[in-house]
Every structure is written in C-alpha cells, then in structure tokens.
Chimera marker file (.cmm) of the C-alpha trace (Angstrom):
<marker_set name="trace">
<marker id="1" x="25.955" y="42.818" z="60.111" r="1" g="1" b="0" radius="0.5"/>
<marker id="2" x="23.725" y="41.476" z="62.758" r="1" g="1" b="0" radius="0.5"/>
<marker id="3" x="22.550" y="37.845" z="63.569" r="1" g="1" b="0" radius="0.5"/>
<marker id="4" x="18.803" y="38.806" z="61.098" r="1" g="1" b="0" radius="0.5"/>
<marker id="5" x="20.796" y="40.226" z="58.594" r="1" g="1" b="0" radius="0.5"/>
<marker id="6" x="22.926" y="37.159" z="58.003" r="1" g="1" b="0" radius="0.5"/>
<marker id="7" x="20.424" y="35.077" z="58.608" r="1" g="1" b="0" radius="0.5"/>
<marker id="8" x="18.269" y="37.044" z="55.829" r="1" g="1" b="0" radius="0.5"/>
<marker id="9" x="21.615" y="37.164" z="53.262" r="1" g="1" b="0" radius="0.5"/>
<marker id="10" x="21.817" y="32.994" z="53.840" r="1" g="1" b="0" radius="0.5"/>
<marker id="11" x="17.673" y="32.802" z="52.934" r="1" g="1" b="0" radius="0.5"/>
<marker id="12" x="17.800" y="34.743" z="49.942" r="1" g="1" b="0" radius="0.5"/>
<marker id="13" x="21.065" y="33.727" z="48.642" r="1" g="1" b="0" radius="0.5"/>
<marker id="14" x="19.494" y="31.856" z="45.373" r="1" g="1" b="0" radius="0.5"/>
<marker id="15" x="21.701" y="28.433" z="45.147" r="1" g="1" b="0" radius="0.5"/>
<marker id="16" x="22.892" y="26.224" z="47.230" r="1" g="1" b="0" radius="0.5"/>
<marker id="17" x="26.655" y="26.940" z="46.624" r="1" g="1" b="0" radius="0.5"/>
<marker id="18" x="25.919" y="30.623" z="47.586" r="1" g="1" b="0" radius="0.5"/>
<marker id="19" x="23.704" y="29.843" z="50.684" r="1" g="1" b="0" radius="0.5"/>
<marker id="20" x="26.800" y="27.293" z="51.754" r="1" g="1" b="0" radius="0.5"/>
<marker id="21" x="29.500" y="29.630" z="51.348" r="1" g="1" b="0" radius="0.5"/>
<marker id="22" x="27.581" y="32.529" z="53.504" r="1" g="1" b="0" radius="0.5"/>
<marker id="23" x="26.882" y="30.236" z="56.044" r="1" g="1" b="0" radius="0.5"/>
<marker id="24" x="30.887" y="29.051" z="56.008" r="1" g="1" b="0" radius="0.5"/>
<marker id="25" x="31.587" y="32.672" z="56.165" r="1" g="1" b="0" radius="0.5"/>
<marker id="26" x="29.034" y="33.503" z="59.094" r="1" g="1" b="0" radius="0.5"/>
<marker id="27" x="30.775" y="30.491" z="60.908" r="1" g="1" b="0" radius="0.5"/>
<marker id="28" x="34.206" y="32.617" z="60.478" r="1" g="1" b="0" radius="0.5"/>
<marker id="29" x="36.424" y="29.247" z="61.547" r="1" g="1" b="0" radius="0.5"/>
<marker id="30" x="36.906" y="25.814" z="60.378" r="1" g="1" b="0" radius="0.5"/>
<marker id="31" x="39.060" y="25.611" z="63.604" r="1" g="1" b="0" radius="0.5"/>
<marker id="32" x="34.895" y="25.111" z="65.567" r="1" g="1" b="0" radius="0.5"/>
<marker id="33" x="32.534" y="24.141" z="62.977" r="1" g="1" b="0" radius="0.5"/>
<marker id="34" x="29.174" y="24.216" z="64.730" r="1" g="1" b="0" radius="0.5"/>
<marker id="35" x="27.786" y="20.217" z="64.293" r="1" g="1" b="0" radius="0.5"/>
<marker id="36" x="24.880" y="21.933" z="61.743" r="1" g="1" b="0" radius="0.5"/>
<marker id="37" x="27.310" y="23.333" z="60.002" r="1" g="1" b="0" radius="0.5"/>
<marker id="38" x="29.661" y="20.316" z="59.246" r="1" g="1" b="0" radius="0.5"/>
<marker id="39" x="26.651" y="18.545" z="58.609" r="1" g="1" b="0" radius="0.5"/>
<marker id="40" x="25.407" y="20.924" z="56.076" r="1" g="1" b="0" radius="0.5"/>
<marker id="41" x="29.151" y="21.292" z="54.666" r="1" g="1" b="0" radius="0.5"/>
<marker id="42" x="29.625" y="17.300" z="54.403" r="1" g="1" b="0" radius="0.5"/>
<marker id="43" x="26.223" y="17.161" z="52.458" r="1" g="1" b="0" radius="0.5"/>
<marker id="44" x="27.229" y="20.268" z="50.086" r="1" g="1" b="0" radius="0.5"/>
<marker id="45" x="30.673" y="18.483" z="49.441" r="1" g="1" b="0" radius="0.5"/>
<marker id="46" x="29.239" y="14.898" z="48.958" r="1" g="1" b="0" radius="0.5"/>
<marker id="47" x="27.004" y="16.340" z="46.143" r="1" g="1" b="0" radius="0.5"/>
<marker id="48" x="29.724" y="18.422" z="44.595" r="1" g="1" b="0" radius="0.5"/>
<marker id="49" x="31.881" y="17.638" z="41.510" r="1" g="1" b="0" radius="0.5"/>
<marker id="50" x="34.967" y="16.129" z="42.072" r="1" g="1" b="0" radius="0.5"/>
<marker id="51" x="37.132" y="18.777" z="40.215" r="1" g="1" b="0" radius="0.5"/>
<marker id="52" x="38.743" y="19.834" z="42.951" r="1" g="1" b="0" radius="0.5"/>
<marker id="53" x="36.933" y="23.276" z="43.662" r="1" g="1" b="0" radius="0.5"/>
<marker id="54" x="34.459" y="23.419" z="46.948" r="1" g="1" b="0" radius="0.5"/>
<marker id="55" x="33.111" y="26.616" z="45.493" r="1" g="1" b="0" radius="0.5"/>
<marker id="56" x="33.053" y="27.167" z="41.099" r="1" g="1" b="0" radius="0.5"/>
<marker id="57" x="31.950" y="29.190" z="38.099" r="1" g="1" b="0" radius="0.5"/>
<marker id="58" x="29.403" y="27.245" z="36.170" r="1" g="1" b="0" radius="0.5"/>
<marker id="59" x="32.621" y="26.577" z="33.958" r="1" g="1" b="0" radius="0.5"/>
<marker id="60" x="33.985" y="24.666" z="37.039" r="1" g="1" b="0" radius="0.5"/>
<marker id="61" x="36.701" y="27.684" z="37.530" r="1" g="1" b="0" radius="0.5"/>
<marker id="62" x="37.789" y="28.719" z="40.614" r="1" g="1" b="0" radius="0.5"/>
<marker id="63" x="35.491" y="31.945" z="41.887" r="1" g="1" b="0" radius="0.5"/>
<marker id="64" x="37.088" y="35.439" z="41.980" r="1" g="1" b="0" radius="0.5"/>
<marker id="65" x="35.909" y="37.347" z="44.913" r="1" g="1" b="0" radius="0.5"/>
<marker id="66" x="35.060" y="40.920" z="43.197" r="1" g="1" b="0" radius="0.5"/>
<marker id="67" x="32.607" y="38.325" z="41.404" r="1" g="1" b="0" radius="0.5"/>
<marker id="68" x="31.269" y="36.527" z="44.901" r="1" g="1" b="0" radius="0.5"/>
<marker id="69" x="30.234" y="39.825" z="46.335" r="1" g="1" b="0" radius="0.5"/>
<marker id="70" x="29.446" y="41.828" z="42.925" r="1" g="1" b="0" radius="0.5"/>
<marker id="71" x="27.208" y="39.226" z="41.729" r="1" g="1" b="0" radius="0.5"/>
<marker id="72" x="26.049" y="37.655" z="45.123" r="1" g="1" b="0" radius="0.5"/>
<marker id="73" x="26.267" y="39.275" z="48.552" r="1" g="1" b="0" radius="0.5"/>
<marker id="74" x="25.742" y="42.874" z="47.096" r="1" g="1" b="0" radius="0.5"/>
<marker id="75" x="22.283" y="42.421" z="45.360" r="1" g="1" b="0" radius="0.5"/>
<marker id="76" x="20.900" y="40.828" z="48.692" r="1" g="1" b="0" radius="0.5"/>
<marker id="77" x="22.065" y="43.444" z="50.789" r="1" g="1" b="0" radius="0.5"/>
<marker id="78" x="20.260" y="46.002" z="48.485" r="1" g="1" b="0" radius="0.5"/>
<marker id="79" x="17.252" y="43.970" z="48.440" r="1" g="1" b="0" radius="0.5"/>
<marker id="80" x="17.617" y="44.208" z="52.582" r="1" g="1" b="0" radius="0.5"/>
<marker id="81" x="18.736" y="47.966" z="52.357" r="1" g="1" b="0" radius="0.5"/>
<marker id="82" x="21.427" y="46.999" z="53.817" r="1" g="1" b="0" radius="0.5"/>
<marker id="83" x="25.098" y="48.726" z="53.177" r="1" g="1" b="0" radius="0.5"/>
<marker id="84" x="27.497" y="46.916" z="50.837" r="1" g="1" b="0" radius="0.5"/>
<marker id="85" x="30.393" y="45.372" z="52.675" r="1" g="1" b="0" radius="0.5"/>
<marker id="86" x="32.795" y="42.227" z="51.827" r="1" g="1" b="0" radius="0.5"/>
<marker id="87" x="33.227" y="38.773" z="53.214" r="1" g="1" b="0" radius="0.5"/>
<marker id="88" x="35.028" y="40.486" z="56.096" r="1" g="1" b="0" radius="0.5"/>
<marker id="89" x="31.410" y="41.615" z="57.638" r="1" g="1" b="0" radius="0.5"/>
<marker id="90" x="30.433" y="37.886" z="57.791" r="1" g="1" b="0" radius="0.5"/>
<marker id="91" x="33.864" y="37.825" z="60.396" r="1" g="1" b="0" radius="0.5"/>
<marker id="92" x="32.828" y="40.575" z="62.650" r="1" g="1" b="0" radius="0.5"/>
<marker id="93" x="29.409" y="39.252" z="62.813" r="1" g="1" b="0" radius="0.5"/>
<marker id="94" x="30.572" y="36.296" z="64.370" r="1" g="1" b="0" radius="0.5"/>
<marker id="95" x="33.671" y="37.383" z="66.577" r="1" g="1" b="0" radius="0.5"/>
<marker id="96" x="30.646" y="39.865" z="68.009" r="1" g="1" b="0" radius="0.5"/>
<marker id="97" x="28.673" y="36.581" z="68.711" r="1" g="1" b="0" radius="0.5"/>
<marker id="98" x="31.547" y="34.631" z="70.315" r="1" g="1" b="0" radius="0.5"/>
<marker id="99" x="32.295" y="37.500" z="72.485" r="1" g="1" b="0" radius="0.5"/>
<marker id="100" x="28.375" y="38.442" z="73.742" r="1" g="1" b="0" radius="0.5"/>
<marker id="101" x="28.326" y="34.663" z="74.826" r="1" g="1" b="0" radius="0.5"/>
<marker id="102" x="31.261" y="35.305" z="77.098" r="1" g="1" b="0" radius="0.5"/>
<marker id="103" x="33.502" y="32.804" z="75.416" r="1" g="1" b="0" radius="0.5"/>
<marker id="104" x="37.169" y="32.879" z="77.076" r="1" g="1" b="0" radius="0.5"/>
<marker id="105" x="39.346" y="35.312" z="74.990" r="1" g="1" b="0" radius="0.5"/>
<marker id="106" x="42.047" y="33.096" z="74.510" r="1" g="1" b="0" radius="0.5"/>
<marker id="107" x="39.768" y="30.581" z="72.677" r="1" g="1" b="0" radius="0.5"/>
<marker id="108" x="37.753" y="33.105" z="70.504" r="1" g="1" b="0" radius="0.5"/>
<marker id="109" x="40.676" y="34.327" z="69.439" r="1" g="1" b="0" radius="0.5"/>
<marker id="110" x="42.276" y="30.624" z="68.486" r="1" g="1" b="0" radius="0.5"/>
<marker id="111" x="38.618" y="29.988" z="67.055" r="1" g="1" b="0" radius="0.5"/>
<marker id="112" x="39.358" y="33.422" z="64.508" r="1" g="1" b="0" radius="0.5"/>
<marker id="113" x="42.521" y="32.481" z="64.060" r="1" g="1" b="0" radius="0.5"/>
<marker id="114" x="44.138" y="35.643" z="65.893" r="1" g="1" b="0" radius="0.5"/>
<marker id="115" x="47.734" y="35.696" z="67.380" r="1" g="1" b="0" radius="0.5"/>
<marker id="116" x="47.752" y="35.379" z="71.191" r="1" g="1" b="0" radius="0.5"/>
<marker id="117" x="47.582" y="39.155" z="72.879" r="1" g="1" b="0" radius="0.5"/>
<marker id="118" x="48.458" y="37.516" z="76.425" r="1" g="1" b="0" radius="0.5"/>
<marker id="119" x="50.800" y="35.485" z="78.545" r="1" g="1" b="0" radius="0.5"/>
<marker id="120" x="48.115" y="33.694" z="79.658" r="1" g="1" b="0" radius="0.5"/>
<marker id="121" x="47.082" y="32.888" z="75.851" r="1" g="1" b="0" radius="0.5"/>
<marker id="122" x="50.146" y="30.982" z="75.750" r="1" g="1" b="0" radius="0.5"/>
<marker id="123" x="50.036" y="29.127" z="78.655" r="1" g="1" b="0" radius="0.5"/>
<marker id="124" x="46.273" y="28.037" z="78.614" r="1" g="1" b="0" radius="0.5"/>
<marker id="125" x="45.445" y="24.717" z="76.978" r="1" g="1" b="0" radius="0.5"/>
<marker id="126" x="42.242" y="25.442" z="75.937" r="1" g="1" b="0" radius="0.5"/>
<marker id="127" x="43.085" y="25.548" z="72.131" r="1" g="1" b="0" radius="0.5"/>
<marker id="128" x="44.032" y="21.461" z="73.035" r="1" g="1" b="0" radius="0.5"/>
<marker id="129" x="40.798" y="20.488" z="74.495" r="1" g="1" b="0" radius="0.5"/>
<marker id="130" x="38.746" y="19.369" z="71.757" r="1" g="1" b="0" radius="0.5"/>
<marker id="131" x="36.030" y="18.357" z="74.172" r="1" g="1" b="0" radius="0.5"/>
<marker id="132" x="36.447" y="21.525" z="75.972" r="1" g="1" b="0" radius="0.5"/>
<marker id="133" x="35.690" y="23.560" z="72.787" r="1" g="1" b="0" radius="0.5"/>
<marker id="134" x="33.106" y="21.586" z="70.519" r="1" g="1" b="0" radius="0.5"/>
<marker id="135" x="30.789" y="22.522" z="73.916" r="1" g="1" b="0" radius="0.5"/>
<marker id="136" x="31.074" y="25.968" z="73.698" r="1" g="1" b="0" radius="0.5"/>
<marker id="137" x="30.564" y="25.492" z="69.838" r="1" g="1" b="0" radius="0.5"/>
<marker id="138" x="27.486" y="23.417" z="71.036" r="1" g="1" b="0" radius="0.5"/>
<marker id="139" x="26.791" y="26.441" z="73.773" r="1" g="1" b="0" radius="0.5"/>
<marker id="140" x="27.134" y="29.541" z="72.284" r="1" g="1" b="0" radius="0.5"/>
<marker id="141" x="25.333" y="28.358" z="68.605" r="1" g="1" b="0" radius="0.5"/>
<marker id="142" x="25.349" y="30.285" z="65.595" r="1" g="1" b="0" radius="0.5"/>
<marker id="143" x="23.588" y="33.731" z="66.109" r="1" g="1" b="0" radius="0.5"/>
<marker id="144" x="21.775" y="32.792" z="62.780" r="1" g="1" b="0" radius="0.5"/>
<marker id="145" x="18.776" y="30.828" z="61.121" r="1" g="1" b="0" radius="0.5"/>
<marker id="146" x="20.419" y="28.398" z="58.704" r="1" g="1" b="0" radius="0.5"/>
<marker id="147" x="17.558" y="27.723" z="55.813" r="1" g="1" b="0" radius="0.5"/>
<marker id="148" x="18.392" y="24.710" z="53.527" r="1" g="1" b="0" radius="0.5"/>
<marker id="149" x="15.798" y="25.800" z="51.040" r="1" g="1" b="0" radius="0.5"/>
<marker id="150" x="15.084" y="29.093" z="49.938" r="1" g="1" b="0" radius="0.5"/>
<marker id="151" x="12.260" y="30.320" z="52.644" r="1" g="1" b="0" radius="0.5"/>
<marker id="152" x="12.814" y="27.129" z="54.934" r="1" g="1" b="0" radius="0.5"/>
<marker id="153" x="14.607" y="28.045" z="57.850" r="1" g="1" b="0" radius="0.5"/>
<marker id="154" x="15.803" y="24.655" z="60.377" r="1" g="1" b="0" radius="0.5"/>
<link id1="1" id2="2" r="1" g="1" b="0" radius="0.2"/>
<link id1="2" id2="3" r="1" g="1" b="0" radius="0.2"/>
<link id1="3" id2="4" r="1" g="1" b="0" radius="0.2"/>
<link id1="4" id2="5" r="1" g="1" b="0" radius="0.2"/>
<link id1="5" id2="6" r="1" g="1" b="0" radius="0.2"/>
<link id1="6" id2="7" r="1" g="1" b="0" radius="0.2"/>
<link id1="7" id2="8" r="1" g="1" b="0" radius="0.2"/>
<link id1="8" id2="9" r="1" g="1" b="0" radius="0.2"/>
<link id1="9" id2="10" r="1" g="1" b="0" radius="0.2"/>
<link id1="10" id2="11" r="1" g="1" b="0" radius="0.2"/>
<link id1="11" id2="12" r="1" g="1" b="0" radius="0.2"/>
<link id1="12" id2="13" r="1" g="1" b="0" radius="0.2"/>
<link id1="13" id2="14" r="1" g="1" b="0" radius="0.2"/>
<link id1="14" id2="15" r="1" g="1" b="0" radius="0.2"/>
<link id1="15" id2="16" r="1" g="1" b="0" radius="0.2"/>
<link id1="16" id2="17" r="1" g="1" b="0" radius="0.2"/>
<link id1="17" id2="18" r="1" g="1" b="0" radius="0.2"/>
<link id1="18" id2="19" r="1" g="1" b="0" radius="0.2"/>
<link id1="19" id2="20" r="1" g="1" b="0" radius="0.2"/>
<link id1="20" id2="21" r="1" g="1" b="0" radius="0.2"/>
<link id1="21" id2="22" r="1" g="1" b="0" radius="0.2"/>
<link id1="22" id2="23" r="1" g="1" b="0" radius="0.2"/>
<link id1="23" id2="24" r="1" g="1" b="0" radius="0.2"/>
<link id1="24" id2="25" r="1" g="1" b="0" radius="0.2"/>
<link id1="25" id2="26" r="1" g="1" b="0" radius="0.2"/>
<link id1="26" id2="27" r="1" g="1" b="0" radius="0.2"/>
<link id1="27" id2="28" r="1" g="1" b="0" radius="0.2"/>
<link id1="28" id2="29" r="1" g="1" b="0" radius="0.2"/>
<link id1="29" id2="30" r="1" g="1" b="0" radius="0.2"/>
<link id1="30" id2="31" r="1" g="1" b="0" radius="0.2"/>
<link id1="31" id2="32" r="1" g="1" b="0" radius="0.2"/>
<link id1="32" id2="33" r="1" g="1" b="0" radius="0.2"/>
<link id1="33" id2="34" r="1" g="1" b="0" radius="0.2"/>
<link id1="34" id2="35" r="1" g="1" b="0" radius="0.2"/>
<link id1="35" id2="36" r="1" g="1" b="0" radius="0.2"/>
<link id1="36" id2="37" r="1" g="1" b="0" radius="0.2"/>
<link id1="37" id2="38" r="1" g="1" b="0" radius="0.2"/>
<link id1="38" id2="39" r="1" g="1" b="0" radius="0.2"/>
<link id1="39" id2="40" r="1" g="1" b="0" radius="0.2"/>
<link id1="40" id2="41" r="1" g="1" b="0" radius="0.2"/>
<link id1="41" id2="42" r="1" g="1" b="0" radius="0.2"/>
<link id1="42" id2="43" r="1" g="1" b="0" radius="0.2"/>
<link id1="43" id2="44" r="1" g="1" b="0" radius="0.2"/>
<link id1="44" id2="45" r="1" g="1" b="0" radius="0.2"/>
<link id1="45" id2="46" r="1" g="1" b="0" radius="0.2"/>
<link id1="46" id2="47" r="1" g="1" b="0" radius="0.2"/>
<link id1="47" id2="48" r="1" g="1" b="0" radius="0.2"/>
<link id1="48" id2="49" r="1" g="1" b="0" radius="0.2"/>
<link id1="49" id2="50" r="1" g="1" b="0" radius="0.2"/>
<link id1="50" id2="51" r="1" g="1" b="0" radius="0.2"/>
<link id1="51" id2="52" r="1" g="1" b="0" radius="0.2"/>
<link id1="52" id2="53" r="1" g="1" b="0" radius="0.2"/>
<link id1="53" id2="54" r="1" g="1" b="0" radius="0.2"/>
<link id1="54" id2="55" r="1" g="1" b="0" radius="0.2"/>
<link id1="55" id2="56" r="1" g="1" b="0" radius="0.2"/>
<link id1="56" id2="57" r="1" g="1" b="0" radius="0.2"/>
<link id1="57" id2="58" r="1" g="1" b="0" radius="0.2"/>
<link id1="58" id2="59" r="1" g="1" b="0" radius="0.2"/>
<link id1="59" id2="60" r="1" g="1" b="0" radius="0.2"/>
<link id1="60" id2="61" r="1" g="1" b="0" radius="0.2"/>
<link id1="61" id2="62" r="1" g="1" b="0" radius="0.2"/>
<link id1="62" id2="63" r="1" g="1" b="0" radius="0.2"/>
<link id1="63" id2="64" r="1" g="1" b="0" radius="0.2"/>
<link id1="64" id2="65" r="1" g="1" b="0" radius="0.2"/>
<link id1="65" id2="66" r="1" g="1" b="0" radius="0.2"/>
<link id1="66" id2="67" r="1" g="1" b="0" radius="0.2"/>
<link id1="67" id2="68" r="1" g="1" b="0" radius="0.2"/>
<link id1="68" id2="69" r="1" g="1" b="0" radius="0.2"/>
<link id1="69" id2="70" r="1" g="1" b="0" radius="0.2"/>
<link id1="70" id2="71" r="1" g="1" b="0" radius="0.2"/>
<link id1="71" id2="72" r="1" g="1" b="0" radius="0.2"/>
<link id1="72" id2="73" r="1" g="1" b="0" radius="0.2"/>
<link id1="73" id2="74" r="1" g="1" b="0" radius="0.2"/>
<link id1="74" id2="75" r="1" g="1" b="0" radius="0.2"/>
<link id1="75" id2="76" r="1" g="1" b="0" radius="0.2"/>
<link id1="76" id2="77" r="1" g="1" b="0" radius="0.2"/>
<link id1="77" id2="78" r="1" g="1" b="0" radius="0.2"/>
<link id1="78" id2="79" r="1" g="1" b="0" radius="0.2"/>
<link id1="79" id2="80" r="1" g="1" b="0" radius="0.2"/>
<link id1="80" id2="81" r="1" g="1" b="0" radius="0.2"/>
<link id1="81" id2="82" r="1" g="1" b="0" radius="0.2"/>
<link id1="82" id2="83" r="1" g="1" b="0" radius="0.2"/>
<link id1="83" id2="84" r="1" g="1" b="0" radius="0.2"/>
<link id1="84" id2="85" r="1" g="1" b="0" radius="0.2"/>
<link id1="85" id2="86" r="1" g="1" b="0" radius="0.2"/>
<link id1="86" id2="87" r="1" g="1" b="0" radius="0.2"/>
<link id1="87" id2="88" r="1" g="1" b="0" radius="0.2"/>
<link id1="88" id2="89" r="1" g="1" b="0" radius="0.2"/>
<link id1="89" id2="90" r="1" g="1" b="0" radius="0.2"/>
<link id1="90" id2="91" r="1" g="1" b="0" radius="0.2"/>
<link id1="91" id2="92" r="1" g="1" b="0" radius="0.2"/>
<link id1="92" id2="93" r="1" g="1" b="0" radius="0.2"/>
<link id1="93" id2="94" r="1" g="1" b="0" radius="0.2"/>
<link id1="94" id2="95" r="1" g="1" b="0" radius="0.2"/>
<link id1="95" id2="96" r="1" g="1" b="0" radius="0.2"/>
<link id1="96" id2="97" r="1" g="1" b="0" radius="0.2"/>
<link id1="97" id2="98" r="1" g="1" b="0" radius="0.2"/>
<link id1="98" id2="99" r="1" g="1" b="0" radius="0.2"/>
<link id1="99" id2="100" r="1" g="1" b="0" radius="0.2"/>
<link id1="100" id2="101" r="1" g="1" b="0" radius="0.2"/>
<link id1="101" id2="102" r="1" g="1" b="0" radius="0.2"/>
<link id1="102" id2="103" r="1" g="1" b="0" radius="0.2"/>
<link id1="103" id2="104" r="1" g="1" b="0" radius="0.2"/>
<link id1="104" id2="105" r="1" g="1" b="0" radius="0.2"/>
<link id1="105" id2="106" r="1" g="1" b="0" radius="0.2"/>
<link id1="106" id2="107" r="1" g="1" b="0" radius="0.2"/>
<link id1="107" id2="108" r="1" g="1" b="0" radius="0.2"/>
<link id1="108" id2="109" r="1" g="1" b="0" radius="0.2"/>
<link id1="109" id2="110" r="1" g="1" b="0" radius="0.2"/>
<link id1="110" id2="111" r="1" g="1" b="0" radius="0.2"/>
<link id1="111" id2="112" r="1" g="1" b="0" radius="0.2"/>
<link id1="112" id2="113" r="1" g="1" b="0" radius="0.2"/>
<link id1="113" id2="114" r="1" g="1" b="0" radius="0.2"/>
<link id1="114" id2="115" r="1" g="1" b="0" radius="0.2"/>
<link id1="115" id2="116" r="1" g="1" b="0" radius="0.2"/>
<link id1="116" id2="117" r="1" g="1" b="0" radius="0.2"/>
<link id1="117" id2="118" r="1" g="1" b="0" radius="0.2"/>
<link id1="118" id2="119" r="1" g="1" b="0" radius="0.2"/>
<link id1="119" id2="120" r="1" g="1" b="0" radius="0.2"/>
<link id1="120" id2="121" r="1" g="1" b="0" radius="0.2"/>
<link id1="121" id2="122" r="1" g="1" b="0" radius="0.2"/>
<link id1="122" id2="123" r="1" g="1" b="0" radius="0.2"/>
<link id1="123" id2="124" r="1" g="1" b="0" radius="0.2"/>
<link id1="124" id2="125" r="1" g="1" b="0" radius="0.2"/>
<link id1="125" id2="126" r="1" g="1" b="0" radius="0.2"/>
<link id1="126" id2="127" r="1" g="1" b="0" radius="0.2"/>
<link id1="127" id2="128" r="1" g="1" b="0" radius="0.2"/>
<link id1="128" id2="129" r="1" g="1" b="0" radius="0.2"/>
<link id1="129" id2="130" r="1" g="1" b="0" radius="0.2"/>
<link id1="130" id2="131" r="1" g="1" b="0" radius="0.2"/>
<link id1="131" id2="132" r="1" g="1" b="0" radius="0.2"/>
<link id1="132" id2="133" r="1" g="1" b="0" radius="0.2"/>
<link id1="133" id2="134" r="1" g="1" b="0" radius="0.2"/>
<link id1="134" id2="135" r="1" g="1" b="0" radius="0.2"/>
<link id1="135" id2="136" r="1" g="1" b="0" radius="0.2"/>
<link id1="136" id2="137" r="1" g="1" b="0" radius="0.2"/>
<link id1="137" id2="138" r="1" g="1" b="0" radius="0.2"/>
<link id1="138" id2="139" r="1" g="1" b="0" radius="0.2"/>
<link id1="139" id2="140" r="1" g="1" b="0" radius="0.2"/>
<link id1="140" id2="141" r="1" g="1" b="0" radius="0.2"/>
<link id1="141" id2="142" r="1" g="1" b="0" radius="0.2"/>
<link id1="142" id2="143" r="1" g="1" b="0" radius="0.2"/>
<link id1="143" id2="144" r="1" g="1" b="0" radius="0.2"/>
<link id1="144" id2="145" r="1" g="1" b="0" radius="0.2"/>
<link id1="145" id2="146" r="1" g="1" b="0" radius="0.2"/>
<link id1="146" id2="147" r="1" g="1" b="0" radius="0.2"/>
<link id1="147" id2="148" r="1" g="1" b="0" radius="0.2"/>
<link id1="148" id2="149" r="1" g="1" b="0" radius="0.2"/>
<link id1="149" id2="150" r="1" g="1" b="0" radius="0.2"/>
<link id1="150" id2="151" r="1" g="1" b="0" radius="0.2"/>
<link id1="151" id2="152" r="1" g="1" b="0" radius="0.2"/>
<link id1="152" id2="153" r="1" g="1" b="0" radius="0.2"/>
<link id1="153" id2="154" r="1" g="1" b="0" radius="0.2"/>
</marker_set>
C-alpha cells in the first residue's frame, strides 16, 4: 500500500473505531507514536467504554480479525480497486516510510519491533534516547492524511 492508499482506507473507513484502528495500524509501533496519533488515540480511548476492549463488536466482544478485514479493510480496498491484503500491508507501508526518510536502521528496526541484524544494533543507544527518537517521529511524520471525520482530512 502506498502513503494515498492508506490515507484513502483511513477516510472511508465508516466509524470511528475503524478509522482509529487503521491509523494504529499505518503507525505500525506503539514503541514511536507520532504526537497526532497519541492524541487521536487518547481521545478514541477517553470516549470508549470501560469494558476493557480498545477495539469491540457492537456486543462489546473482542474483534476477530477474519471479521476486521472481511467486513472492513476489504470493501474499501474494492471501492479503491485496490488488491485485498491483511493488517500486515498497513506494516510494510510504514517500514517503507521509515526507511525513504533515511531513519538509522538500528532504530527503525527497534521502532517495528525487529531483532537486531548487527553488532552495532547492540551497541548503539539509540533505542534509550527518548528525546533522540520522538524527533525523528516528529521528522519523518506519517506518510498519510489522518481525517477525523469522514471527508475531513487535518
């Protein structure tokens, strides 16, 4: 998938639970939440219900994902004529962004939540320096449009 692709899935996604958990899957890694998208998580979650479950059925069960992309992500990527593909897409989109913004290796892969390929993975601190990495959060963005209402794009 590519940055207007994603960016389309998230705008026609019909709820606000769906658009929230594209955009969480776009963002591939709680481990550098972009600061619009722990601002737009913190609002979802302050509005949920308390049962436990960041993401439910309308019975308040917990979601299957054969029913997440049947019911969801599929039907928008027809609309798009785009192929179907799973939640796994929304991943390669954004390891494809971290790595066209020249992000060290080391902390793209500590941002996906890969194993470390190099001796230098080890040693390098990077993964410590929270300052360090919420600026190339802040740097490299999203590689998407973000809308909070259906055909509002921020």
């Amino acid at each position: 998938m590519t940055g207007d692709v994603v960016t389309d899935v998230i705008a026609l996604a019909k709820k606000k639970q769906h658009r929230m958990f594209f955009v969480l899957c776009a963002s591939a890694s709680l481990r550098h939440l972009h600061p619009t998208v722990a601002a737009m998580l913190k609002d979802f979650i302050d509005e949920r219900r308390r049962d436990g479950l960041l993401f439910s059925s309308r019975t308040g069960k917990q979601l299957c994902q054969s029913n997440i992309l049947r019911r969801w992500l599929h039907p928008i990527l027809a609309m798009l004529n785009q192929p179907k593909c799973g939640a796994h897409a929304f991943r390669r989109f954004r390891l494809t962004h971290i790595r066209k913004r020249g992000v060290p290796k080391d902390l793209g892969r500590f941002w996906m939540g890969h194993d470390d390929k190099e001796i230098g993975d080890i040693y390098s601190k990077l993964k410590e320096d929270v300052e360090f990495r919420q600026g190339w959060t802040k740097r490299i963005g999203l590689g998407l449009k973000i809308s909070s209402e259906r055909g509002r794009t921020h």
